[in-house]
C-alpha positions as CSV (number, residue, x, y, z in Angstrom):
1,X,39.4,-56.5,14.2
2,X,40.9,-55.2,17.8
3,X,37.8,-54.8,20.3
4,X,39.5,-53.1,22.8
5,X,37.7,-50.3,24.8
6,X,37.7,-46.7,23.0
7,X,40.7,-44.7,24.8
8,X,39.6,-42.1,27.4
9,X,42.5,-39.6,27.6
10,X,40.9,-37.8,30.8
11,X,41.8,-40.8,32.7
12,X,45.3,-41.2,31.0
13,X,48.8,-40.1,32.9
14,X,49.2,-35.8,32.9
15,X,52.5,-36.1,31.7
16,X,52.0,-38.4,29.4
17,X,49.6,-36.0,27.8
18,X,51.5,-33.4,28.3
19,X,53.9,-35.4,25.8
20,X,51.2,-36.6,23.7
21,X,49.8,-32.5,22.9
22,X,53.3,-31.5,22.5
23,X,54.1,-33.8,19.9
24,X,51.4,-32.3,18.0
25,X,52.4,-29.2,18.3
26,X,56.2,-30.1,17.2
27,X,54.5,-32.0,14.4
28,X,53.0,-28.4,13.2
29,X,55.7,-26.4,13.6
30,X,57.6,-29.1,11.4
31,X,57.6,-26.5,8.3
32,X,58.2,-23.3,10.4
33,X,54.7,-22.7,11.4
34,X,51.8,-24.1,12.9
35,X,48.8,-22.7,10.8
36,X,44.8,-22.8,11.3
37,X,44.0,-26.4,10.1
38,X,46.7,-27.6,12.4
39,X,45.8,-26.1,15.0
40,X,42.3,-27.3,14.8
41,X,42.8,-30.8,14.8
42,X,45.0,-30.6,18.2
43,X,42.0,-28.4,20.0
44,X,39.5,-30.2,19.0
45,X,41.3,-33.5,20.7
46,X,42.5,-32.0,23.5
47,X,41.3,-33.1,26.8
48,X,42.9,-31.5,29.6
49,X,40.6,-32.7,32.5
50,X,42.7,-34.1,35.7
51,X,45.4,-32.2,34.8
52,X,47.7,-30.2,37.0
53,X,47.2,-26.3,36.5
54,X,51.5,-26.5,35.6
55,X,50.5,-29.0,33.1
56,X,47.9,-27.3,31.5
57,X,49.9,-24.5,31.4
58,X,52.0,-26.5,29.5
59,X,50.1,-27.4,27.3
60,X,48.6,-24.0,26.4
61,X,52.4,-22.6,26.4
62,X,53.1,-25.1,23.3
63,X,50.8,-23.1,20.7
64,X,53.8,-20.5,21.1
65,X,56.5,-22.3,21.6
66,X,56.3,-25.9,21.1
67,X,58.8,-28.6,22.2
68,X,61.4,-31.1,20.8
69,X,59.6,-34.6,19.7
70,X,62.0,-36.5,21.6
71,X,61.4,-34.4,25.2
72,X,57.8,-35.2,24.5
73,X,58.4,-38.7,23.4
74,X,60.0,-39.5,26.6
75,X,56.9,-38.6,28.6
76,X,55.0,-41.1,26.8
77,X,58.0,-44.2,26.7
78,X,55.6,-46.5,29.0
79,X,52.5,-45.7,27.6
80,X,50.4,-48.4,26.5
81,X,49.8,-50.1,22.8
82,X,46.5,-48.1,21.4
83,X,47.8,-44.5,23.0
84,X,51.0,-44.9,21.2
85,X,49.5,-46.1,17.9
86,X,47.2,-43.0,18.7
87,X,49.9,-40.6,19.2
88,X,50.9,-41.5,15.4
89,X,47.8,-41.8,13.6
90,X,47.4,-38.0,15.0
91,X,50.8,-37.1,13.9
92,X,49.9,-38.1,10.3
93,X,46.2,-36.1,10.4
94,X,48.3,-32.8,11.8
95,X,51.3,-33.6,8.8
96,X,48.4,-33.8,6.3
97,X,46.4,-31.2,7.8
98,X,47.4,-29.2,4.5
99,X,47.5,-31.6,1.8
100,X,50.5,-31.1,1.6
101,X,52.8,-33.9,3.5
102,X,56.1,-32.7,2.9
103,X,59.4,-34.3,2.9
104,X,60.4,-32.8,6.7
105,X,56.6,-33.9,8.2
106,X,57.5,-37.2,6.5
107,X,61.3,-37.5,8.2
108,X,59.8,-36.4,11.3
109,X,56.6,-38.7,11.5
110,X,59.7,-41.7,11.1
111,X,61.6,-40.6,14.0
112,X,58.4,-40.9,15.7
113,X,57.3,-44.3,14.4
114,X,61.0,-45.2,15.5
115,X,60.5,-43.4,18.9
116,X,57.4,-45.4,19.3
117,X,58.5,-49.1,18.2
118,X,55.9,-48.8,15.5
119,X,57.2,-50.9,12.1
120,X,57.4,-49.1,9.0
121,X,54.8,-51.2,7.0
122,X,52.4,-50.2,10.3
123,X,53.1,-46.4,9.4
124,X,52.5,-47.0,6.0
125,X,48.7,-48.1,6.6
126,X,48.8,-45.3,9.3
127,X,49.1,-42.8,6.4
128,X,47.0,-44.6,3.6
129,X,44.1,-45.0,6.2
130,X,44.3,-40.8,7.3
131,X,44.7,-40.2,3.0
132,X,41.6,-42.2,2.4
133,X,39.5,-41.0,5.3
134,X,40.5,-37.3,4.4
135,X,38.9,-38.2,0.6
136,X,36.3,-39.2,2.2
137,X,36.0,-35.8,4.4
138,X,37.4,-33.6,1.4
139,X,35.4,-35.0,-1.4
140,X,31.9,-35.3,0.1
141,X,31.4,-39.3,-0.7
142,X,27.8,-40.6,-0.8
143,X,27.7,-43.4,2.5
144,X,28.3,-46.1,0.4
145,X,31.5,-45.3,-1.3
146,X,32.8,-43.5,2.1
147,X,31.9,-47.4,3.8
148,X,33.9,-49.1,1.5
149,X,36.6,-46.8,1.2
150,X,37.3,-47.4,5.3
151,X,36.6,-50.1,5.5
152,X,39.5,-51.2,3.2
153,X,41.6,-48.9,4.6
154,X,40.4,-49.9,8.4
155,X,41.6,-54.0,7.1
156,X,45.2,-52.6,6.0
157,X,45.5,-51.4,9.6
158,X,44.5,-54.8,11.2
159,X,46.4,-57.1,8.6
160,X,49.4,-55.2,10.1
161,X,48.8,-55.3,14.0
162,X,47.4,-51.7,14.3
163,X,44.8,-51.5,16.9
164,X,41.7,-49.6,15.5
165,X,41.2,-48.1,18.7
166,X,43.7,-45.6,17.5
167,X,41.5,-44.0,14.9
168,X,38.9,-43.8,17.4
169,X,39.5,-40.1,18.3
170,X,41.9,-39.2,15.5
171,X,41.0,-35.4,13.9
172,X,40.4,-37.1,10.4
173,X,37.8,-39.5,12.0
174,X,36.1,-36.6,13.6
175,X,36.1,-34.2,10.7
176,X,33.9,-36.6,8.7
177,X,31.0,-35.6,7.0
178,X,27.5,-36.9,8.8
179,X,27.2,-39.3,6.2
180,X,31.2,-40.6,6.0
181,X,31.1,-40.7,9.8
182,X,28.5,-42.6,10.2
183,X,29.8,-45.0,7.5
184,X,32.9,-44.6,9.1
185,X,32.1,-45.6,12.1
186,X,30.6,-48.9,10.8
187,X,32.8,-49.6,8.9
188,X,35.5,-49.2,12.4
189,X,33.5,-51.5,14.3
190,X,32.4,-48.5,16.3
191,X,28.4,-48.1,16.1
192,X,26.7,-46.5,18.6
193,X,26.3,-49.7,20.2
194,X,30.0,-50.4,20.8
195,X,30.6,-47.3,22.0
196,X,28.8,-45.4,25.2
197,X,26.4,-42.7,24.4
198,X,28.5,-39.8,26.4
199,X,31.3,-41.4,24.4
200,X,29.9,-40.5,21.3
201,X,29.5,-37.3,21.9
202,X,32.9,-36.8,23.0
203,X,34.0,-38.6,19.8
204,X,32.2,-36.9,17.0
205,X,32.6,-33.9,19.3
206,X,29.5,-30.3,18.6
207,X,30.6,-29.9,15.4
208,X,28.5,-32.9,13.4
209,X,26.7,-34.4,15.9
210,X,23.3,-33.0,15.4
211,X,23.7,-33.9,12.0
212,X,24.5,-37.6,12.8
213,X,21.6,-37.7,15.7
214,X,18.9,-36.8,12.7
215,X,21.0,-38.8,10.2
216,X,20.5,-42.7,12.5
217,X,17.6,-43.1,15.1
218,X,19.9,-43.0,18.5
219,X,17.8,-44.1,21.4
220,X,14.7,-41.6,22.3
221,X,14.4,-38.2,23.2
222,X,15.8,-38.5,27.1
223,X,18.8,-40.2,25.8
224,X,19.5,-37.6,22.1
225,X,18.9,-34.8,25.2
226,X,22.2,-36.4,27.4
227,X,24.0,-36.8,24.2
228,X,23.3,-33.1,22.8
229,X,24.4,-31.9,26.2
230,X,27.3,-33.4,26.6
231,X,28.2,-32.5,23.4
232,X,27.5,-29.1,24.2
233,X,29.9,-29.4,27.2
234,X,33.0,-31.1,25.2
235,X,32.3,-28.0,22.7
236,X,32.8,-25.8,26.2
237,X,35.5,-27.2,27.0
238,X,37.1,-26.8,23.7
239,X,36.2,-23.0,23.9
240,X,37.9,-22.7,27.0
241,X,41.3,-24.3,26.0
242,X,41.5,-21.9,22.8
243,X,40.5,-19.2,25.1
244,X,43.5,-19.6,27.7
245,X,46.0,-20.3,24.9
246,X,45.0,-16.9,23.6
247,X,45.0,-15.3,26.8
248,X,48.9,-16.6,26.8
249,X,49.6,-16.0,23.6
250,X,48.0,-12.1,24.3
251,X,50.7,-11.8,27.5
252,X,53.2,-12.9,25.4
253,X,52.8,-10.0,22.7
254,X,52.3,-7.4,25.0
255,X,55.5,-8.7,27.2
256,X,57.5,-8.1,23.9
257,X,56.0,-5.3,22.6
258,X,57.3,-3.6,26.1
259,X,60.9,-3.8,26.2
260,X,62.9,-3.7,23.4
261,X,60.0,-2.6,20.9
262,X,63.3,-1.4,18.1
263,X,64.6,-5.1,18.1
264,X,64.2,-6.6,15.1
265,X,64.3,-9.9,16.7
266,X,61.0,-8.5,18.7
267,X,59.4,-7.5,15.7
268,X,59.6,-10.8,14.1
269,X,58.5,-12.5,17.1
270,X,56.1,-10.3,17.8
271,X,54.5,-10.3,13.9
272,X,54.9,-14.6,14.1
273,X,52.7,-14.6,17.2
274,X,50.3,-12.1,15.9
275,X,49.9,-14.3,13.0
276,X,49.2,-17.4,15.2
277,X,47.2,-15.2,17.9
278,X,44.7,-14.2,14.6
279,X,44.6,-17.9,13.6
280,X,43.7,-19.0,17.2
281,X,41.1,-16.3,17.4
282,X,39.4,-17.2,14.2
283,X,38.9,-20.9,15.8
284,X,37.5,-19.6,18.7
285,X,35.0,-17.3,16.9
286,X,34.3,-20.2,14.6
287,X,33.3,-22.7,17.9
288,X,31.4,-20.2,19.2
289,X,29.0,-19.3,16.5
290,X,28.6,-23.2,16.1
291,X,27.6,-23.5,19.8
292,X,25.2,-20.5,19.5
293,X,23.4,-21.4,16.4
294,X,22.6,-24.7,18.3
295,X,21.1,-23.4,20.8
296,X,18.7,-20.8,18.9
């Protein structure tokens, strides 16, 4: 299997993440709307450190209104191998995000592949690797069964040329149960010796990694205490991005609401991004009580 080094996208190109988020966004808004489950996959990998504040704002603008694949693809054109086989392997976990990967999500993840210069026997492992780790995740697998299951699907990526770096941080990797992740990550290649402690954190991100600290002996107490806080600052930072895409999405409904209130252009516009406004807010209450019932 590919050792190549775990992607960092803090140190990648701003536009090219700029691309990179918006294509997840387009990918959600594929059937009309961009609903909860979506939404939580692209927060929870979104890293906008080193980013311009008009990036950013970009970004954030995206959860309202988000872009054409192709502009987006064009921001990523040079980008190397792994972030491009990334790019897709996210585009399938937002498509399936779901269960249900309709024909559209499927005609669009192909213009993407296309996009991309990724073969179509590559997407096809792309997609049976994000089905089988989302059975794993969905279905609650004892370690054993989760282990083989990846791994199989983990070899059907690298018989085809995909680099498994580009599962490293993909939302169906990181919704895994303690048990399937840590399996998972085994299977991958990717034990906590491969990859750096702060990395890990980052990785698995607030959400199981107390579970997966207790679950596997990592280092002693001085290092678990710089992984838990770290992971308590990635969970921040995650906070903070659903916060100023609500604040946005808040403007936004109170600009329309003030002129032309009778419209009934406003009114559906206004009732569409209440909808997503209510989904957003339910994330952010959801990451919040996470971070405060870790810290009791």
């Amino acid at each position: 299997m590919a050792t190549e080094a775990p992607l960092d996208m803090s140190k990648i190109d701003g536009d090219e993440r700029v691309g990179f988020y918006g294509a997840l966004f387009a990918m959600a808004a594929t059937d009309g709307s961009v609903d909860k489950d979506e939404m939580q996959i692209i927060y929870e990998l979104m890293i906008l450190d080193g980013m311009t504040r008009e990036q950013k704002a970009t970004v954030h603008s995206y959860v309202l209104q988000p872009p054409p694949l192709r502009e987006c693809l064009r921001a990523m054109d040079r980008s190397d191998r792994p972030l491009r086989y990334g790019l897709l392997v996210n585009l399938v976990d937002v498509a399936y995000a779901d269960d249900d990967y309709t024909p559209g999500e499927r005609d669009f993840v192909e213009e993407a592949a296309r996009e991309l210069s990724i073969s179509q026997q590559q997407l096809e492992a792309v997609e049976e690797f994000v089905r089988k780790a989302r059975e794993v995740k969905n279905r609650g697998l004892d370690d054993r069964v989760a282990e083989d299951i990846l791994k199989t699907a983990a070899a059907g990526l690298s018989s085809v040329g995909v680099p498994i770096t580009a599962v490293y941080f993909s939302g169906t990797v990181v919704g895994l149960s303690a048990a399937g992740i840590t399996s998972g990550l085994a299977a991958l290649g990717l034990g906590f010796g491969m990859i750096p402690g702060v990395g890990v954190a980052i990785l698995l991100g607030t959400a199981v990694y107390v579970a997966i600290t207790r679950f596997l002996d990592v280092g002693g107490r001085r290092k678990k205490e710089i992984l838990r806080k770290e992971a308590e600052r990635r969970a921040q930072v995650v906070i903070a991005n659903m916060q100023e895409s609500l604040n946005h999405l808040v403007e936004q409904v109170a600009r329309l609401s003030a002129s032309a209130a009778e419209s009934a252009a406003n009114r559906e516009a206004i009732a569409q991004l209440t909808a997503r406004l209510r989904s957003l807010q339910q994330l952010l209450n959801r990451r919040k009580n996470e971070l405060a019932a870790r810290a009791r």
